[in-house]
VEXVEXLUM-658123 format. One line per 5 residues: their letters; for each residue x, y negated, z negated of C-alpha. Coordinates in Angstrom, 2 decimals. Example, Ala and Ser with C-alpha at 12.3 -4.5 7.8 and 13.67 -1.06 7.14 Angstrom:
BEGIN
AS) 12.30 4.50 -7.80  13.67 1.06 -7.14
REM end
This chain:
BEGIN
XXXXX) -26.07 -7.44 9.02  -24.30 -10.22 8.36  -23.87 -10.99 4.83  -26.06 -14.52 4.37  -28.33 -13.12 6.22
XXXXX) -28.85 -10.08 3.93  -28.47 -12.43 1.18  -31.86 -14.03 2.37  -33.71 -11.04 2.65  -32.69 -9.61 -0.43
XXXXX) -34.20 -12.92 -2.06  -37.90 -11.98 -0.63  -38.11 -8.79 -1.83  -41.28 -9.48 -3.57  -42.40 -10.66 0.18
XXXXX) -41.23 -7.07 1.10  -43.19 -5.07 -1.77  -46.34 -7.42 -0.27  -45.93 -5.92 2.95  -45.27 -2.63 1.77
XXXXX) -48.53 -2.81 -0.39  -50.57 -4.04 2.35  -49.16 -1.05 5.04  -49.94 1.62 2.41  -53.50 0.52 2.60
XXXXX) -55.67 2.64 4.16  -57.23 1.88 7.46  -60.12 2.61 8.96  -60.61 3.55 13.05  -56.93 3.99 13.16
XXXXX) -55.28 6.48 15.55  -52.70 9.48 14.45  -49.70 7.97 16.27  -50.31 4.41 14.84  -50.38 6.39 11.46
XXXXX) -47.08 7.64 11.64  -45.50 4.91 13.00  -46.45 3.10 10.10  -45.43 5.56 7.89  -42.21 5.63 9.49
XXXXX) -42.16 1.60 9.59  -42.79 2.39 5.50  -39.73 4.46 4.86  -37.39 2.21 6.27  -38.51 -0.97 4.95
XXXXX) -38.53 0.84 1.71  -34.87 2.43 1.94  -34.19 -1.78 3.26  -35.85 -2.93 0.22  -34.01 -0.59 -2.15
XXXXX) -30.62 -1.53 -0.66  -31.08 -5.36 -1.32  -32.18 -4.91 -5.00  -29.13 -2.30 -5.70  -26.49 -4.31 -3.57
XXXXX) -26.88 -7.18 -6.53  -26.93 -5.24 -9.71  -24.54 -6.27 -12.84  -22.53 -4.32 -13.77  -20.78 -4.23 -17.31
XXXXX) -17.56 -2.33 -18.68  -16.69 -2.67 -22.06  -15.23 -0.78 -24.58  -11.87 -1.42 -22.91  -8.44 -2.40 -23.40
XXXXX) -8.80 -4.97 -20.86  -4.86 -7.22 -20.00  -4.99 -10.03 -17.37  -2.83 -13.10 -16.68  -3.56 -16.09 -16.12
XXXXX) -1.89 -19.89 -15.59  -1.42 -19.61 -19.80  0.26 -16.75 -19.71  -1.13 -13.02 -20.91  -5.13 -12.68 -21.88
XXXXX) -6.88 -9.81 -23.75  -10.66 -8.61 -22.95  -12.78 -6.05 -23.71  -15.31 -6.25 -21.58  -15.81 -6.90 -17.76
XXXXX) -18.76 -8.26 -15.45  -18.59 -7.09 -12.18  -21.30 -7.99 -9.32  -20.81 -6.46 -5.25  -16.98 -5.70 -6.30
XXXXX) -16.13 -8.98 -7.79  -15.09 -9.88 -11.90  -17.87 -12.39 -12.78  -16.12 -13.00 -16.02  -14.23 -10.96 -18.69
XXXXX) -14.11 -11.92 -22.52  -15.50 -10.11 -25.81  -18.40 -7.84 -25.41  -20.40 -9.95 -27.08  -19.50 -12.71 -24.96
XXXXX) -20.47 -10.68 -21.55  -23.44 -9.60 -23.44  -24.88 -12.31 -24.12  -24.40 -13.98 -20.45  -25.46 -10.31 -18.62
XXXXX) -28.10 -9.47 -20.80  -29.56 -7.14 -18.42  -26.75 -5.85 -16.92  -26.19 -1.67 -16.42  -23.84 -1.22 -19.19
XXXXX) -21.03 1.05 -18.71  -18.68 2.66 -21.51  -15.12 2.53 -20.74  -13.89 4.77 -23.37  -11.38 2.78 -25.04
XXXXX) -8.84 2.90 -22.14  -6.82 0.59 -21.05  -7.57 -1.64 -17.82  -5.41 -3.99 -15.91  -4.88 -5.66 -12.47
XXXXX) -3.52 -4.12 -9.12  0.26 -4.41 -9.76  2.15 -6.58 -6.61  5.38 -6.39 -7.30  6.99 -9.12 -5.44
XXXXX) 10.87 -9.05 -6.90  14.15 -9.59 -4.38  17.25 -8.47 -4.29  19.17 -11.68 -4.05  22.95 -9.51 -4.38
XXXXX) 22.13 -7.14 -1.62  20.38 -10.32 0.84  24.39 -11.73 0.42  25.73 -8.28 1.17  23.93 -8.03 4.06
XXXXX) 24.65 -11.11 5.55  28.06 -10.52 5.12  28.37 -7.32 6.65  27.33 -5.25 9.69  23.19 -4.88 9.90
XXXXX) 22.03 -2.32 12.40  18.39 -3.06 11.18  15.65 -2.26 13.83  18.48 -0.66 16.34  16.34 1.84 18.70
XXXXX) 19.19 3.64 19.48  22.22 5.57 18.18  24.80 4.52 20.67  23.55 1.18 20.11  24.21 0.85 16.62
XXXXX) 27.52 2.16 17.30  28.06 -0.63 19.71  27.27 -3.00 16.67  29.71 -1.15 14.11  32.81 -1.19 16.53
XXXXX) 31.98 -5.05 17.70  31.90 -5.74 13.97  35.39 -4.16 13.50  36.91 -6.06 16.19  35.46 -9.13 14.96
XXXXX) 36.60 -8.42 11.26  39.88 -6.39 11.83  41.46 -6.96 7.88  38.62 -5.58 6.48  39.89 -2.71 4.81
XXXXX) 35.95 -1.09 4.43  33.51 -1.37 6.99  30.22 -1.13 5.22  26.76 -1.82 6.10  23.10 -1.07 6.30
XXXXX) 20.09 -0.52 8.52  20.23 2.69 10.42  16.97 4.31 10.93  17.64 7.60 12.80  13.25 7.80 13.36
XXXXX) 13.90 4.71 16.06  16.04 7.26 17.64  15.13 9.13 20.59  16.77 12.19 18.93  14.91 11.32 15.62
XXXXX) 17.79 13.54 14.00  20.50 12.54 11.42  23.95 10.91 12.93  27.19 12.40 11.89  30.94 11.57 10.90
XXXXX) 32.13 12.43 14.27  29.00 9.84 15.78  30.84 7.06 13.77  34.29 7.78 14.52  33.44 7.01 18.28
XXXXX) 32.98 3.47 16.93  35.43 3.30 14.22  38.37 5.77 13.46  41.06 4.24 11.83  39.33 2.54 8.97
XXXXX) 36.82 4.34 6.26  32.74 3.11 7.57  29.81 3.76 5.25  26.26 2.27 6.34  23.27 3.21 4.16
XXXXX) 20.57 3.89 5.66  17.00 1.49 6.00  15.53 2.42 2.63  18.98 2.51 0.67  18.21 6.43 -0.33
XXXXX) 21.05 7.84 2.68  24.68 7.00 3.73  26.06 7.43 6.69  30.23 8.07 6.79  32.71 8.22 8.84
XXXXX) 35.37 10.92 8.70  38.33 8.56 7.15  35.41 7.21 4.55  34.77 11.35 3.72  38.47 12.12 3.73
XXXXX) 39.37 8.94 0.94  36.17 9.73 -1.16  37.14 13.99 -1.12  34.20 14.97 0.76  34.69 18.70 1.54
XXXXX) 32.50 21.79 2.42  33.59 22.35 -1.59  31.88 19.35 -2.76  28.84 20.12 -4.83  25.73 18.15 -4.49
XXXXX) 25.05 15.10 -6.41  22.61 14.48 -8.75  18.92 14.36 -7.19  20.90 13.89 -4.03  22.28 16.22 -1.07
XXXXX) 25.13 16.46 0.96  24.18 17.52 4.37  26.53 20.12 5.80  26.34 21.99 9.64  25.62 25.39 9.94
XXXXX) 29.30 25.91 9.16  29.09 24.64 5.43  31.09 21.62 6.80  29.57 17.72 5.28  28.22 16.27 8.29
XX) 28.09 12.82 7.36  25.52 12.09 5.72
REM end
């Protein structure tokens, strides 16, 4: 039901209990079937009825630690009126009180309350970096982004580094990890190192692995992993 519509209903209940009243009545001459229809007529328009009068309840929280923001900066509350999933208002619980006076009151236990959190931030350093070098963001394919690395090399042949970012091995057909020897098909004479999508993986060539003393020897970083082949030799990643 579409929600003005409901809206309307709900607002003649009392029409409702009327109708209810008068179908409880008993009736004379009536037959069995047109007994239980009604009946059945009864428990729906009664289940209707309930529905309506529940869907607009007040609702009250207080005894909070309620934080908010606003235009003038940070606000305190202890108290909250809510009404079909919307804040009516917030303020002191005497405040609330006094506008929801017969609101369901419910205790909040003294904890503390706050918006959803949207963190909206950007990383202005790392928008520069990635302008300036290679982006293999939303390649579906691993020779692909390979194509991209070694076109980027050619265009930018002083670079001493080729870095970059983007790879998502998922897009993939092979959905598996690339390796050193993958990226020295596009670039062997010059150290590459490409983090991954989310920034949590890096992807190196062999010359990168040989100048930072990558070696089956190397222990794992901290809360990280070096992947290594079923030889105990670093892969690449």
């Amino acid at each position: 039901m579409h929600k003005d519509t409901n809206f309307r209903f709900c607002k003649s209940v009392k029409h409702f209990k009327l109708i209810l009243l008068y179908l409880c009545l008993p009736i004379p001459n009536i037959s069995t079937n047109s007994i239980t229809m009604r009946k059945i007529f009864v428990a729906f328009l009664l289940m209707f009825v309930i529905s309506c009068s529940n869907s607009s309840e007040i609702k009250v929280l207080h005894n909070i630690n309620g934080y908010s923001m606003t235009n003038d900066g940070l606000i305190k509350f202890n108290a909250i009126a809510m009404q079909d999933g919307k804040i009516l208002s917030v303020g002191s619980h005497s405040e609330i009180i006094s506008s929801y006076g017969n609101a369901t009151s419910i205790d909040g236990g003294g904890r503390t309350v706050l918006p959803g959190l949207i963190d909206a931030h950007a990383h202005v350093m790392g928008l520069g970096s990635s302008i300036l070098n290679v982006n293999v963001m939303g390649i579906q394919t691993l020779d692909e982004t390979l194509q991209m690395v070694s076109d980027y090399a050619v265009q930018y042949p002083d670079l001493a580094w080729i870095q970059g970012r983007g790879w998502n091995q998922v897009l993939w057909p092979e959905n598996t990890f690339p390796t050193s020897a993958d990226l020295d098909r596009a670039v062997s004479d010059r150290p590459v190192f490409l983090s991954r999508v989310d920034g949590h993986a890096g992807w190196a060539n062999s010359e990168a692995m040989r100048i930072a003393g990558i070696t089956r020897d190397t222990p794992d970083p901290d809360g990280g992993a070096i992947i290594k082949d079923e030889n105990g030799e670093p892969t690449g990643v």
